[in-house]
Structure formats: C-alpha cells, structure tokens
N, C-alpha and C positions, 0 to 999 in steps of 0.2 A: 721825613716820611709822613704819608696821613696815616694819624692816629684814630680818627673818627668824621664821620660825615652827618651832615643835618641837611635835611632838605625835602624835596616833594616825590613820593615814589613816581615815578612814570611808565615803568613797565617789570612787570614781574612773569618769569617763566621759570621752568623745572630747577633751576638750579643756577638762577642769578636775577638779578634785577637792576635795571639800571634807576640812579638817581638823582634828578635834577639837582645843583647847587647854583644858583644864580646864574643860571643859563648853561651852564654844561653839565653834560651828565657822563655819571661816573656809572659804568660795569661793574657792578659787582657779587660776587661768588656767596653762594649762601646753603647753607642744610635744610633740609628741610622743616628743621628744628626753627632755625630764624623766620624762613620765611613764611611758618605758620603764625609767628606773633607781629608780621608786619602789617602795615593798617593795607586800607582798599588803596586801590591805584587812585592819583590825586592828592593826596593824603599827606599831611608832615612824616618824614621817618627819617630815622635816627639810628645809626648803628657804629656800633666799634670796629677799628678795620684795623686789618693785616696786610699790610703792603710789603708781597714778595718781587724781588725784583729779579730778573733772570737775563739770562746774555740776549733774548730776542724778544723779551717781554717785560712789562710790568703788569703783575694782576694784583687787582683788590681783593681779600677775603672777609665779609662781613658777618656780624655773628650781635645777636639783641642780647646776650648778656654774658659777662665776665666769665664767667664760669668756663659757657661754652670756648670762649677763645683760650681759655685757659687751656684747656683739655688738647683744643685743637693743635697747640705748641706742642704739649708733651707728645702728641701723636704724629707730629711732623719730626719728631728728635730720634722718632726712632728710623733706624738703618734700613730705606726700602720705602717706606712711607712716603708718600708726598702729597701736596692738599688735596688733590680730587679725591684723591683713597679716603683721607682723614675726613674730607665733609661727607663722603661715603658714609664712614663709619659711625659718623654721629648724627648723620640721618636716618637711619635705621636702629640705633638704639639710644635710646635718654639718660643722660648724663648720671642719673644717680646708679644704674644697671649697667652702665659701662665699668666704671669705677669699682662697681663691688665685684665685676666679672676676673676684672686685672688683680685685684686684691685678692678673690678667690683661687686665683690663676685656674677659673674656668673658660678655656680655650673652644672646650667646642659648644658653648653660646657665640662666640667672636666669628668662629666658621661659619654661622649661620648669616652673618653680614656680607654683602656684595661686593666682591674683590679679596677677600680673603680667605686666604688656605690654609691648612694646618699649619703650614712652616709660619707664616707670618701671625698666626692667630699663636703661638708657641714663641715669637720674639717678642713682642707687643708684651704677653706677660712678662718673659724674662726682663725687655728694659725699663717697663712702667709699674711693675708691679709695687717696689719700696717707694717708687716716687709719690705716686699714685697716694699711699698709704700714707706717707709723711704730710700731706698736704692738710692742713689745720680747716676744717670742714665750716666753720665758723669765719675764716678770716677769707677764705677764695672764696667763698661760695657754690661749693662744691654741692653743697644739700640741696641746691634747685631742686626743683622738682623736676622730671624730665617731662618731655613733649605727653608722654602719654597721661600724663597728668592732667597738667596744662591744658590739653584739648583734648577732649575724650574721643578714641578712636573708636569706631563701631567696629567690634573684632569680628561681625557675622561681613561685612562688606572687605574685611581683610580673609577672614575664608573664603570666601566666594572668588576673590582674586585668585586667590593660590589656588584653587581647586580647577580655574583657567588655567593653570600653569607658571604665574607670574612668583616668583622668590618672595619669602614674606618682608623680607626688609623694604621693597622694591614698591609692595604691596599695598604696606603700610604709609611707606611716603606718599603716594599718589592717593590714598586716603586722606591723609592730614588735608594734601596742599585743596582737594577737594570740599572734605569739612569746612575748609579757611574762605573759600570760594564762593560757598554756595551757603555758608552757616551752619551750624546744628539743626538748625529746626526744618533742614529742606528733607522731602521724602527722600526714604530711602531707595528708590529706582533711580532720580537726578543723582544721586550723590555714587550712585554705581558708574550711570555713565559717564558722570564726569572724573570720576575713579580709573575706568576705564581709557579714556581721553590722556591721561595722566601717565597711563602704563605703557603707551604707546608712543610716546611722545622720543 
C-alpha cells in the first residue's frame, strides 16, 4: 500500500489534488486543512497517504501531518463514518477543537460541522471520546496547532459568507483555500470573491 507520496503538485481543487510522481499522477483526497499547507501548483509536495481500497475503487487519502491522519483513523473507526464525512470533519474544525470537543463530549459544536447530526455528533463522542483522551499529546502529535492557527482566518469574510447563507464550516473552508490562493496580504474584496468562487464550487 502507499504510504506516502513525493512529487510535483499539478493540480489542486476543493477537496483533492492530483500529484505528479515521475510521470503519473496520483488523485488525491485532502481537508481543507492539508490543502492549505500545500505549496503553489508546480511546486515539490509531499504528503502522508491512506490508501483505502474498496470492491470498485482504490482512493488515496492525503493529509501534511501525523496528527491529521491520525485523527482521521480514529474517525473512520467509528460506525457510519466514512472518509468524505471524516475530511468533512476535519475540514471545518482544527485538530486541537476537535479533540477537546470529543473529550468534552461537546456534541452540539460537532452538529455544527457539515454532514453531521445529532445522532452522529452523540456516537463520535460515545466511540472517541476515551480514545481520544488516552492519546499521549506529546508522542502523536495531537497539540498541532489546528488550521485556524496555522493560517489566520479573517472571521469578518467567514461572516459575510454565512450571512449569504453558506454553513460556517463550509464558509470557512472556502476562506482558508482562498487565503492559500491569493495570500494574506490580498485585499479583502479578492479574497471575498474568491471565497465566494470556493462556496460554489
């Protein structure tokens, strides 16, 4: 199974990216979380991958740090879950707020994430919650810092989505992958529409 890819990005969209490795290129599945720390199209990248294989497919699942894929296991292990939901989930909220959400078994911040409902925002605590907590913060690398860290979201450009009607998880992604796009330092109307461009996609 691949474990991990190296090679030249060549194309990145909402929620995959394909990457050259000496002449072929591999699809692969990403949060919005990775694909904010991935370089500009052209560019060396390097990610840790999850090769699931299924009766009519094999996909790639890629993720820029440990932590992330860690997470993203335990959230495939649970009953109902399966990866689009899981990079759902860890696209819309940052590794160290997830974690303390499950350990809180604060369920309705989990409701506010895109594809889940009470029921499921109420199993995720039930099967991650001990695991979750057992997990040695030092040795996985659990203490990342999450995405909103990491790139500073402008929360008036995640209002302004929501206030179009767009879900904040949903909001905030298309913020990131925008920031990622255009930089920090672009005005804030480009970084709308390209925000916008993102929500729509």
């Amino acid at each position: 199974m691949i474990a991990r890819l190296s090679g030249v990005l060549e194309d990145k969209a909402k929620d995959e990216v394909v990457i050259d490795v000496a002449g072929v290129g591999y699809r692969v599945f990403c949060s919005a979380q990775t694909l904010s720390q991935l370089p500009a199209l052209g560019e060396p990248a390097r990610v840790r991958i999850r090769t699931l294989v299924r009766e009519d497919a094999i996909d790639l699942y890629g993720f820029a740090e440990q932590a992330e894929e860690a997470m993203f296991m335990l959230l495939t292990s649970v009953s109902h879950i399966g990866p689009k939901l899981a990079l759902g989930i860890l696209s819309g909220i940052g590794i160290d707020e997830l974690c303390a959400a499950l350990r809180g078994g604060d369920s309705a911040r989990l409701t506010q994430l895109h594809g889940v409902g009470k029921k499921t925002a109420e199993r995720l605590v039930l099967e991650l919650k001990d695991k979750v907590a057992a997990l040695p913060a030092a040795s996985t690398g659990m203490s990342m810092p999450s995405v909103s860290v990491a790139v500073p979201v402008p929360t008036d450009l995640v209002s302004a989505l929501v206030n179009l009607g767009y879900k904040e998880n949903k909001a905030r992604a298309a913020v990131l992958l925008a920031v990622d796009s255009l930089g920090e330092e672009a005005g804030l109307e480009a970084l709308l529409k390209e925000s916008l461009r993102h929500c729509r996609r």
